[in-house]
DSSP file (Angstrom, degrees, kcal/mol; ACC not computed):
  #  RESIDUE AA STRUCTURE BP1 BP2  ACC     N-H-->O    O-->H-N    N-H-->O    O-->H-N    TCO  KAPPA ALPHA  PHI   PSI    X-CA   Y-CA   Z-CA
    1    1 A X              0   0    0      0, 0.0     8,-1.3     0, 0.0     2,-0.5   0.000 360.0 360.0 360.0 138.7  116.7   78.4  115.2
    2    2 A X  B     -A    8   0A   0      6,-0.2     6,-0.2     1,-0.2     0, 0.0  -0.967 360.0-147.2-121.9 103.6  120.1   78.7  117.0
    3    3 A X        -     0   0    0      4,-2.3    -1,-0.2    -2,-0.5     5,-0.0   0.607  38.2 -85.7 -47.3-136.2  122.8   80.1  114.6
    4    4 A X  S    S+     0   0    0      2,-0.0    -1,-0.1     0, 0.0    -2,-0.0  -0.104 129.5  63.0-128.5  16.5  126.6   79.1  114.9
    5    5 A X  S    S-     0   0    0      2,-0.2     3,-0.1     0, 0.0    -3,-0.0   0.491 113.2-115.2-127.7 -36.2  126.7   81.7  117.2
    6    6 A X  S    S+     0   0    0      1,-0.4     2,-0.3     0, 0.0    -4,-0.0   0.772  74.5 133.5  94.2  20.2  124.3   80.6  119.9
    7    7 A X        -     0   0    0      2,-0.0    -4,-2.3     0, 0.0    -1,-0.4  -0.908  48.1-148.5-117.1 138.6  122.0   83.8  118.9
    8    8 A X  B     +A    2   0A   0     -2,-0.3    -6,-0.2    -6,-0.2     0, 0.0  -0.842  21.3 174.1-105.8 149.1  118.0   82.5  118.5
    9    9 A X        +     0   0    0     -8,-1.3     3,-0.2    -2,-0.3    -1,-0.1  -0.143  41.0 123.2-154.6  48.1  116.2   84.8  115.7
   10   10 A X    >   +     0   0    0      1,-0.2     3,-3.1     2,-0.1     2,-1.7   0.920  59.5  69.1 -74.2 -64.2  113.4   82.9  115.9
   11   11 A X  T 3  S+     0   0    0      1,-0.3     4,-0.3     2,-0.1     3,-0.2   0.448  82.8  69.7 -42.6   4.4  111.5   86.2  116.7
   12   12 A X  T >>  +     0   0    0     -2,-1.7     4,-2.9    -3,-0.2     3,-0.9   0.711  67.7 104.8 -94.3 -28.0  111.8   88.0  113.2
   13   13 A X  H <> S+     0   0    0     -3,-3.1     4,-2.5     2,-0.2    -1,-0.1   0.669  77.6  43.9 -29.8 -43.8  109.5   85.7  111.6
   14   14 A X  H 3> S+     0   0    0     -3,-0.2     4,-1.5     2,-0.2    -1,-0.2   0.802 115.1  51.1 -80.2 -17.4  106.5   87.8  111.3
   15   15 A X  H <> S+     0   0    0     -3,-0.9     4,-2.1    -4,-0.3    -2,-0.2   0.873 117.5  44.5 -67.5 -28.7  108.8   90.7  110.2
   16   16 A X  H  X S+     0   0    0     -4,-2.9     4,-0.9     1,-0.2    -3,-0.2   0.884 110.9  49.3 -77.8 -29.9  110.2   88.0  107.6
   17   17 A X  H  X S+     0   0    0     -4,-2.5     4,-1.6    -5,-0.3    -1,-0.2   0.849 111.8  52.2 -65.2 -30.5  107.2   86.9  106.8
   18   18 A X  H  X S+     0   0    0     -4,-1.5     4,-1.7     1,-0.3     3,-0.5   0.933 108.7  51.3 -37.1 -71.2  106.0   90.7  106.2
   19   19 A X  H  < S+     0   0    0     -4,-2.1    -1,-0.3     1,-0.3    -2,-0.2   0.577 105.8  46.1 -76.7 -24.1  108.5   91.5  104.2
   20   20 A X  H >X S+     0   0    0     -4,-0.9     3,-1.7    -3,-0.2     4,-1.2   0.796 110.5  55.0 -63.3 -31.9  108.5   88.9  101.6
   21   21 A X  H 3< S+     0   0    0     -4,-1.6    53,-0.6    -3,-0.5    -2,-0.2   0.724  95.3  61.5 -92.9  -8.5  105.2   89.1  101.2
   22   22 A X  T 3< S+     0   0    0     -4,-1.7    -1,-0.3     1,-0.2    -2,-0.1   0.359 106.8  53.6 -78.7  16.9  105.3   92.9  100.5
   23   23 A X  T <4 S-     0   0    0     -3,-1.7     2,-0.2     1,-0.7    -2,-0.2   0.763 128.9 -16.7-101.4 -32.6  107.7   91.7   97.2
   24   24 A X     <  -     0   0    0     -4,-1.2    -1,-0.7     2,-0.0     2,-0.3  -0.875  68.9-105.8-177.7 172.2  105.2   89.2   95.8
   25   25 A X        +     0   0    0     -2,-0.2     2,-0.3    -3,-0.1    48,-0.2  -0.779  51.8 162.3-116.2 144.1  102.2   87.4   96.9
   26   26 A X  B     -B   72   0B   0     46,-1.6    46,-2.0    -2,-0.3     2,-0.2  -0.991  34.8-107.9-166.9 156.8  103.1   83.6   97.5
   27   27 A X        -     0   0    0     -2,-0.3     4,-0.3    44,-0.3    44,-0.2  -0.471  40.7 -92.9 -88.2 160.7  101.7   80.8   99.2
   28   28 A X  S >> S+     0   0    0     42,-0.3     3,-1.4     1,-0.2     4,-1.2   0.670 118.1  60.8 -27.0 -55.3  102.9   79.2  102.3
   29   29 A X  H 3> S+     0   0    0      1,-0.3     4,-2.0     3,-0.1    -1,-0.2   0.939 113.6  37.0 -22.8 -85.9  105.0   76.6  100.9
   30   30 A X  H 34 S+     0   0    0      2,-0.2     2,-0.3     3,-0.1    -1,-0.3   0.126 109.4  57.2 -67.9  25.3  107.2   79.3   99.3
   31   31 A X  H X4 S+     0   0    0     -3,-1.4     3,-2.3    -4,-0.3     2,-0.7   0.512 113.6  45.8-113.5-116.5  107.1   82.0  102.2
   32   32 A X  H 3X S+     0   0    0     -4,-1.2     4,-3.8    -2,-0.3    11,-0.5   0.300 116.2  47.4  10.2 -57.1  108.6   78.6  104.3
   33   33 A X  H 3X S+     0   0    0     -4,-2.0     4,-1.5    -2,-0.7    -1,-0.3   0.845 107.2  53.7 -48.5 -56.0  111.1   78.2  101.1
   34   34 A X  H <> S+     0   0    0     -3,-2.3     4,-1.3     2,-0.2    -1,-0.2   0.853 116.0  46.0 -65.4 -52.2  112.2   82.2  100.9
   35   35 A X  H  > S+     0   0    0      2,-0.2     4,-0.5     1,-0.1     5,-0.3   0.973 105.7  48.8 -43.5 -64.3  113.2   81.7  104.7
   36   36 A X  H  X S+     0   0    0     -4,-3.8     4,-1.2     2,-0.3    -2,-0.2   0.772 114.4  52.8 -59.6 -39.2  115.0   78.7  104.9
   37   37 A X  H  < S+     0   0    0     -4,-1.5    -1,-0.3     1,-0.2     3,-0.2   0.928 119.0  37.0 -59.5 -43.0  117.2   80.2  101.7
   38   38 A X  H  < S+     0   0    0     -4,-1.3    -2,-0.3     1,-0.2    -1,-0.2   0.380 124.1  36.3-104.7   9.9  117.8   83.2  103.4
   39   39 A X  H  < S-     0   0    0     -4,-0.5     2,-0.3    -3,-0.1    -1,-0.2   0.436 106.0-110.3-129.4  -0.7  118.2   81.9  107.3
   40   40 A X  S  < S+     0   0    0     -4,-1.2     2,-0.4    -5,-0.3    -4,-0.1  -0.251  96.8  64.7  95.3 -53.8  120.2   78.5  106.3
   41   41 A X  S    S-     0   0    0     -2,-0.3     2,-0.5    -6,-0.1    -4,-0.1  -0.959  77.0-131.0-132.2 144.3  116.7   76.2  107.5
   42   42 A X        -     0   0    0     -2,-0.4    -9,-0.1     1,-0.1   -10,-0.0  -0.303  27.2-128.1-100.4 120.8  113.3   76.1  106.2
   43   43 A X        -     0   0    0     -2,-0.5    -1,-0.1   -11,-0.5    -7,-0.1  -0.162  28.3-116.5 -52.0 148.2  110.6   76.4  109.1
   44   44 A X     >  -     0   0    0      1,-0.1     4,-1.0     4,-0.1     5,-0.1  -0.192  25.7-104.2 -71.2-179.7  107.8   73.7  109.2
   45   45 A X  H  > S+     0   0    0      2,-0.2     4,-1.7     1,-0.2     5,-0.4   0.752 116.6  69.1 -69.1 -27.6  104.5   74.2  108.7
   46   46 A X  H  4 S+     0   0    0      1,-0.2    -1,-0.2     2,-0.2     4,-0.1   0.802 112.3  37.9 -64.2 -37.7  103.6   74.0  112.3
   47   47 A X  H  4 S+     0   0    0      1,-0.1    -1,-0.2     3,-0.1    -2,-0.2   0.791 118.5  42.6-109.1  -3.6  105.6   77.2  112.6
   48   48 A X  H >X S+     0   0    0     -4,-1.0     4,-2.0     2,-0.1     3,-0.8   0.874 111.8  50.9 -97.7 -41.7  104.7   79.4  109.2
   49   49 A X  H >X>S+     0   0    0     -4,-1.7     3,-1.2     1,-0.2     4,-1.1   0.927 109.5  51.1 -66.9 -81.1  100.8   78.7  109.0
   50   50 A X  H 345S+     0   0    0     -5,-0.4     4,-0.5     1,-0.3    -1,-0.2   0.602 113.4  42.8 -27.1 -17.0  100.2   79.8  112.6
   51   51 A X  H <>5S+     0   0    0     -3,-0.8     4,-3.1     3,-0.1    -1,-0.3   0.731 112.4  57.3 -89.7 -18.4  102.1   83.1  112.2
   52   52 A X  H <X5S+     0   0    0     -4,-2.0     4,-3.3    -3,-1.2     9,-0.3   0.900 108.8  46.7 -31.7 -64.5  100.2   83.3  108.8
   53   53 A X  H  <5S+     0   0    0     -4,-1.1     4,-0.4     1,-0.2    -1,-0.2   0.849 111.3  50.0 -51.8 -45.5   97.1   83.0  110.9
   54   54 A X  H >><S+     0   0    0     -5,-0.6     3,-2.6    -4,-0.5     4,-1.4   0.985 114.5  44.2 -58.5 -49.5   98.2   85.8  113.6
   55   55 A X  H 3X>S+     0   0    0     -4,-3.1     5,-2.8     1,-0.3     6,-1.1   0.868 109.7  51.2 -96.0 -16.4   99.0   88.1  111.1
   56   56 A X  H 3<5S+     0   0    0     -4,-3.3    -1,-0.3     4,-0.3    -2,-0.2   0.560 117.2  49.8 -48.0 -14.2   95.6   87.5  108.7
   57   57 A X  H <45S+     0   0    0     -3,-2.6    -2,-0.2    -4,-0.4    -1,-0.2   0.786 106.8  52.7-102.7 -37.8   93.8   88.1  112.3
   58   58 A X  H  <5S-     0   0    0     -4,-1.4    -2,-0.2    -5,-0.1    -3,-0.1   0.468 114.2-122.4 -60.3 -20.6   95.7   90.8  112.6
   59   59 A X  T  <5S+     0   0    0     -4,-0.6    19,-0.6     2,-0.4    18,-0.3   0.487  82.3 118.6  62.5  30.6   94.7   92.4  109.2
   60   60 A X  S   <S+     0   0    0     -5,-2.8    15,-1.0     1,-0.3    18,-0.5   0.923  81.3   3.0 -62.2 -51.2   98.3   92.3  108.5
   61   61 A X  E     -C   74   0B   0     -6,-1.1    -2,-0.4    -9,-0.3     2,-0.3  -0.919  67.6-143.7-144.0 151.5   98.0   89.8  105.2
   62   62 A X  E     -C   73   0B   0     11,-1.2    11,-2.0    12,-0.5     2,-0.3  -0.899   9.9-144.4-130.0 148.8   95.1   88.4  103.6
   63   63 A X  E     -C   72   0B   0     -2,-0.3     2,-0.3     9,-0.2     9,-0.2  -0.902  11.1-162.3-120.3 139.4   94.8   84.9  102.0
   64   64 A X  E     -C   71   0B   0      7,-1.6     7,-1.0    -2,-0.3     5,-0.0  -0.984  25.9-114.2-139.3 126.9   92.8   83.7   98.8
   65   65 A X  E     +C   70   0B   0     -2,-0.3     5,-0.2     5,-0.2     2,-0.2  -0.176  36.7 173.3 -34.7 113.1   91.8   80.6   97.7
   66   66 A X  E >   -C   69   0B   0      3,-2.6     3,-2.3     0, 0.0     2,-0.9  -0.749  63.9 -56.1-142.0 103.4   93.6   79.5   94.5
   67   67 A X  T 3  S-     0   0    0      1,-0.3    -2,-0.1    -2,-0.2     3,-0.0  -0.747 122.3 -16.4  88.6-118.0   93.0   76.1   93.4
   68   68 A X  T 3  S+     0   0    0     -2,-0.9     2,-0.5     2,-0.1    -1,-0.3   0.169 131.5  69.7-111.1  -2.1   94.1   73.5   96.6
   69   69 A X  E <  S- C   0  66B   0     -3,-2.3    -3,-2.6    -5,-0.0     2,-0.2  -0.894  72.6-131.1-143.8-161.2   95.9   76.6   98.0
   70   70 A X  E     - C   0  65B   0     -2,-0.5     2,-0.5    -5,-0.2   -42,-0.3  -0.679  15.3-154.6 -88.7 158.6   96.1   79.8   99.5
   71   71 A X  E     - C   0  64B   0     -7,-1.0    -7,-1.6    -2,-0.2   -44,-0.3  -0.999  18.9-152.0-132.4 118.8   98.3   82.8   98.3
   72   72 A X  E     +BC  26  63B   0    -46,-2.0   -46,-1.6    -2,-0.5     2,-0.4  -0.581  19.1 176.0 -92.2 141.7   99.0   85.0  101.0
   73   73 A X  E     - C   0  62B   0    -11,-2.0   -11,-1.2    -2,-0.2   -51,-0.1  -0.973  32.8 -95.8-152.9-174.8   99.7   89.1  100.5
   74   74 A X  E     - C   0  61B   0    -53,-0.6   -12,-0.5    -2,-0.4     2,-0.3  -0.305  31.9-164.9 -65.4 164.8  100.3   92.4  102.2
   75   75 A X     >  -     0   0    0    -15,-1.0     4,-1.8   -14,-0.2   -53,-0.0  -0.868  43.3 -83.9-107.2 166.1   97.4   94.6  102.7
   76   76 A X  H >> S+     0   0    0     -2,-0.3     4,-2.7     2,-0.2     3,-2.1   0.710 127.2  46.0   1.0 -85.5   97.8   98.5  103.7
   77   77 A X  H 3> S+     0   0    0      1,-0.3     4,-2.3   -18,-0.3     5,-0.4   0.889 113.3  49.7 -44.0 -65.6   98.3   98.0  107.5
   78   78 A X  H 3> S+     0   0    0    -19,-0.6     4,-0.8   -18,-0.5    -1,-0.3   0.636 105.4  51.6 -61.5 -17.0  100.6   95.3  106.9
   79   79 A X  H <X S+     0   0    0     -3,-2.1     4,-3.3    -4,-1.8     3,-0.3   0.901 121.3  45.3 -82.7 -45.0  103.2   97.4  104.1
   80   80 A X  H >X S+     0   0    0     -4,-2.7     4,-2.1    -3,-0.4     3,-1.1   0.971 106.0  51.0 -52.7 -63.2  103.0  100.1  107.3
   81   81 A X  H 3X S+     0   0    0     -4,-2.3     4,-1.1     1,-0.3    -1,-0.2   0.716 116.1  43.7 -74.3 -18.1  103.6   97.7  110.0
   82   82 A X  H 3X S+     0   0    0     -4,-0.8     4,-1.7    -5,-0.4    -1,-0.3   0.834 113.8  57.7 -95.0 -22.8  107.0   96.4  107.7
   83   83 A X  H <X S+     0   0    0     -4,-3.3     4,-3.0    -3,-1.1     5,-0.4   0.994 115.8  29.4 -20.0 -82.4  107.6  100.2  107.2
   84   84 A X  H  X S+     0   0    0     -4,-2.1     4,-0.9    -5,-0.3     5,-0.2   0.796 114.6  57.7 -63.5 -26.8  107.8  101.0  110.8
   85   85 A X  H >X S+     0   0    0     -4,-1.1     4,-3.9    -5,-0.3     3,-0.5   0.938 106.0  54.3 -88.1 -41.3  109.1   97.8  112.0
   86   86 A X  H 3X S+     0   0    0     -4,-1.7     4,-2.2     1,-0.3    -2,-0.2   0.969 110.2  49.4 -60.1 -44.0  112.5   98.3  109.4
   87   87 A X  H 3X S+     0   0    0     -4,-3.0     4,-1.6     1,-0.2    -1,-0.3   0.721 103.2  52.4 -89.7  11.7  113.2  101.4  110.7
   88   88 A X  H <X S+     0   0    0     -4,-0.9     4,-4.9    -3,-0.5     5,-0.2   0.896 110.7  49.1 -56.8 -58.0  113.1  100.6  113.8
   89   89 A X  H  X>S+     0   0    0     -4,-3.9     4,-3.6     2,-0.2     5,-1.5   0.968 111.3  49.3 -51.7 -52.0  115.6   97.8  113.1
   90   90 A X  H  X5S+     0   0    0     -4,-2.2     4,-3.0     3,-0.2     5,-0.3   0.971 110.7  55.6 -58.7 -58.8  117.9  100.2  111.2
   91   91 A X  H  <5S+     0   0    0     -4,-1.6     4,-0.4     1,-0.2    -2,-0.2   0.890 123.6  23.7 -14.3 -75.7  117.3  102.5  114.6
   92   92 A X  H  <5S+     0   0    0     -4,-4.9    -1,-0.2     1,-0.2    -2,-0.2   0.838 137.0  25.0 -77.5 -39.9  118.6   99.6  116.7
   93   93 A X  H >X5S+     0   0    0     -4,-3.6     3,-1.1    -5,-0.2     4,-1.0   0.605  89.0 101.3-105.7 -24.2  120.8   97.3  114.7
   94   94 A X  H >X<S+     0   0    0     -4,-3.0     3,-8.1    -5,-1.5     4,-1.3   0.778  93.3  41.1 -26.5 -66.9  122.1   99.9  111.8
   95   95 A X  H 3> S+     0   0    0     -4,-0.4     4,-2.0     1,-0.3     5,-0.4   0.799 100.5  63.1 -40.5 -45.9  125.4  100.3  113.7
   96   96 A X  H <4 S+     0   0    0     -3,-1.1     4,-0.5     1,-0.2    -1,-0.3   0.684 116.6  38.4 -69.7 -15.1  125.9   96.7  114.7
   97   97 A X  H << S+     0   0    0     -3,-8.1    -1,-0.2    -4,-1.0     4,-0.2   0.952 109.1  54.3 -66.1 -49.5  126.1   96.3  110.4
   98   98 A X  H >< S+     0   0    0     -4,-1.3     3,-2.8    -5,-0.3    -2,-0.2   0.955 117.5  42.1 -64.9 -73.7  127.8   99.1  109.5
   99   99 A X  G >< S+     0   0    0     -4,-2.0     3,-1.3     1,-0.3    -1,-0.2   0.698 106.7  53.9 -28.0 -42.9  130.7   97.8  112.3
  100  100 A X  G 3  S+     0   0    0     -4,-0.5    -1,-0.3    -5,-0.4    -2,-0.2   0.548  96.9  61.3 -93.2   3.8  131.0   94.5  111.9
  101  101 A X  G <         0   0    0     -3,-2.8    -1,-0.2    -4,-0.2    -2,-0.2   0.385 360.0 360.0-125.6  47.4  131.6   94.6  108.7
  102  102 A X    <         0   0    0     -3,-1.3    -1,-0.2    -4,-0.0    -2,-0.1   0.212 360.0 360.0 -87.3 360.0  135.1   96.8  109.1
């Protein structure tokens, strides 16, 4: 996704996915839904189940069978790995908030 800006921020997705899912536990659908409110457009499935997968392979989030679908959550590793990866971001971007919005 290209903003109005010409900046692609395609690469946050598994931190976006991370991080919602350390708020609530939610199935694809609505992980797709919770993006697309918060970036302007909602990723397909072609691009939310396949980061799903990496990060369940990863032993970031684990998925359980409810009914016809899965409900995705956090485990341990993954509430560290959105630890570490937000302060990093505050590390590197803090300023660029704190500035622009003088």
């Amino acid at each position: 996704m290209q903003t109005r800006t010409g900046c692609d921020m395609r690469g946050m997705l598994s931190f976006q996915i991370l991080w919602l899912l350390s708020k609530e536990k939610m199935n694809g659908e609505k992980i797709a839904e919770e993006i697309g409110r918060r970036r302007g457009d909602k990723p397909k499935p072609g691009t939310i189940y396949p980061a799903l997968k990496e990060l369940k392979v990863s032993g970031l989030v684990t998925g359980k069978k409810d009914g016809r679908e899965v409900v995705y959550s956090i485990t341990g590793k993954g509430k560290a790995a959105v630890r570490e990866a937000t302060a990093y971001l505050c590390r590197s971007f803090g300023e660029i908030f704190t500035e622009g919005m003088k």
